[in-house]
C-alpha positions, 0 to 999 in steps of 0.5 A: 467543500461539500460538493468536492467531498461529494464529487470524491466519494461518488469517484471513489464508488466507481473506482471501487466498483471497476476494481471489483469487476476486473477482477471478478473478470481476470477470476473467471478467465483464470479457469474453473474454481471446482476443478481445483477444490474437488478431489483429483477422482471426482466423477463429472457427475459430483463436479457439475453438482458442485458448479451447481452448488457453488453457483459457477454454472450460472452465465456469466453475467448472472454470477455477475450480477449477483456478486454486485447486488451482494457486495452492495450489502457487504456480502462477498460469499463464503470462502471456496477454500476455508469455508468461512465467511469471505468478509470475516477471513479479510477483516482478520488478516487487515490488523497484520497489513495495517501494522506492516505498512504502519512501520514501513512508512513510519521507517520511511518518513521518520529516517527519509525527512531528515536525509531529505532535509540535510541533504538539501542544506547541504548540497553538493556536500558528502551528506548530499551526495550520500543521501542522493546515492542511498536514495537511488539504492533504494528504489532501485533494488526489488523488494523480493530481491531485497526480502531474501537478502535481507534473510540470508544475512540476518536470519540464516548467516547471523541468526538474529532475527526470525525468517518470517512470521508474525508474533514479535517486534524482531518478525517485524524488522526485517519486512519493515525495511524491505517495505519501506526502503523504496518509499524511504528512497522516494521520500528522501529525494522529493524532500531534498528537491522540494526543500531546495526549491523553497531555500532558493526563493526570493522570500527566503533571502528576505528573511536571511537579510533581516536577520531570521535564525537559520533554524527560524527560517528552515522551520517557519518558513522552508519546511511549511512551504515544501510540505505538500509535494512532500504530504504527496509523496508520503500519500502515494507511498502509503497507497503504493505499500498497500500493493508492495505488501503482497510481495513482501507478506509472501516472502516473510509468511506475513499473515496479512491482506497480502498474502490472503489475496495470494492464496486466493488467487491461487486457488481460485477463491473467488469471494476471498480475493474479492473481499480482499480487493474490495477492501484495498480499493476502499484503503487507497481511495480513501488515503487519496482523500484524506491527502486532498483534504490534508492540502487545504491545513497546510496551504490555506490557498488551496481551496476545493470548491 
């Protein structure tokens, strides 16, 4: 086990470290940072001591070198747009994304289970085919698309809920589900093949002849045996809202990790948008971590070595 975690945390280092430098490198091939920042009417003499200042005159590969060395410290620089600390202005925006993916698979995980399961026990049925065809709905439909739709009926049309926004459990709803409605399709589907799978099993026909409760036998022994690929599927759409969120934090005006990215990347704020990057590299790798380890509570066969 000690060495598995060790082999995890050293690939987790590297994926974080060949995420940074992508993006460092898609930053610095979008164009120059200064012309955006300065006034429209600066003369070349006051841009080229801002490049100076900022440090963007330097080669390349000494900008890049610094940005490792002050990463490795927890230094991303200051903001090229607020002119605050990039680390401080990510860490402010995290409680809004945190919350936001938190209902999203919340939504997904507590209305997709059930759906999954029923549809399973009841399969070939109205229920089955009903949850079949929702399932597929939602992941067919864009979140952006769905986003809008979402406020054109709820917020615009009936006036309900607010368009956007954060301050209130009604600003929550509408992104909530436009996040969550692919990973709830995802949820549902894999939940009724998994469930299917085990319900199909000679073991399982043993424990019908000897009498079990259907209940017994659905509880005790086909939702434990169909729980992995679920705990996966539920992993991956926990990293995959992370990336979704940007998206949807755009379209509600969700001041959260998304959104900041967005903007950083718009203006060229480099430090900001490396932050940010840095930070959802960690979220991911560490989710894919804890859903490994997750694996050996639920099946005691799975041993990391």
């Amino acid at each position: 086990m000690v060495r598995y975690l060790a082999s995890r945390l050293a690939l987790t280092l590297l994926t974080v470290f060949l995420a940074l430098s992508f993006m460092f490198g898609v930053l610095h091939l979008a164009g120059d940072p200064v012309l955006l920042l300065v006034p429209v009417d600066s003369s070349a003499e006051h841009i080229e001591r801002m490049r100076v200042q900022w440090g963007f005159a330097d080669p390349l590969w000494v900008q890049y070198g610094r940005f490792v060395w002050r990463a490795c410290h927890g230094d991303f620089g200051t903001s090229l747009k607020y002119n605050l600390p990039a680390l401080s202005l990510v860490l402010e925006r995290l409680p809004a994304t945190a919350l936001l993916t938190s209902v999203s698979i919340l939504f997904a995980v507590v209305v997709g289970l059930p759906l999954g399961v029923l549809a399973a026990i009841r399969e070939g049925r109205l229920a089955d085919r009903l949850a079949t065809v929702g399932s597929v709905l939602g992941q067919s439909i864009p979140s952006f698309w769905l986003g809008l739709l979402l406020i054109l009926a709820f917020s615009v049309t009936l006036g309900l809920v607010p368009t956007g926004g954060m301050g209130t459990p009604a600003q929550l709803l509408l992104p909530g589900v436009t996040l969550g409605l692919y990973s709830l399709g995802r949820v549902t589907k894999l939940t009724r093949a998994s469930v299917l799978e085990v319900l199909r099993a000679d073991y399982i026909r043993t424990a019908r002849a000897k009498g079990a409760r259907e209940t017994t036998v659905l509880f005790r022994h086909v939702l434990k045996n169909a729980a992995n690929p679920i705990v996966t599927i539920i992993g991956l759409q926990m990293s995959g809202l992370i990336g979704g969120a940007i998206v949807v934090e755009t379209i509600f005006a969700w001041p959260g990790l998304g959104r900041l990215i967005v903007q950083s990347i718009q203006f060229r704020d480099f430090p900001t948008a490396l932050a940010a990057v840095f930070f959802t590299a960690v979220t991911v790798s560490l989710i894919n971590l804890f859903v490994d380890l997750l694996y050996g509570l639920l099946n005691p066969r799975i041993v990391h070595e």
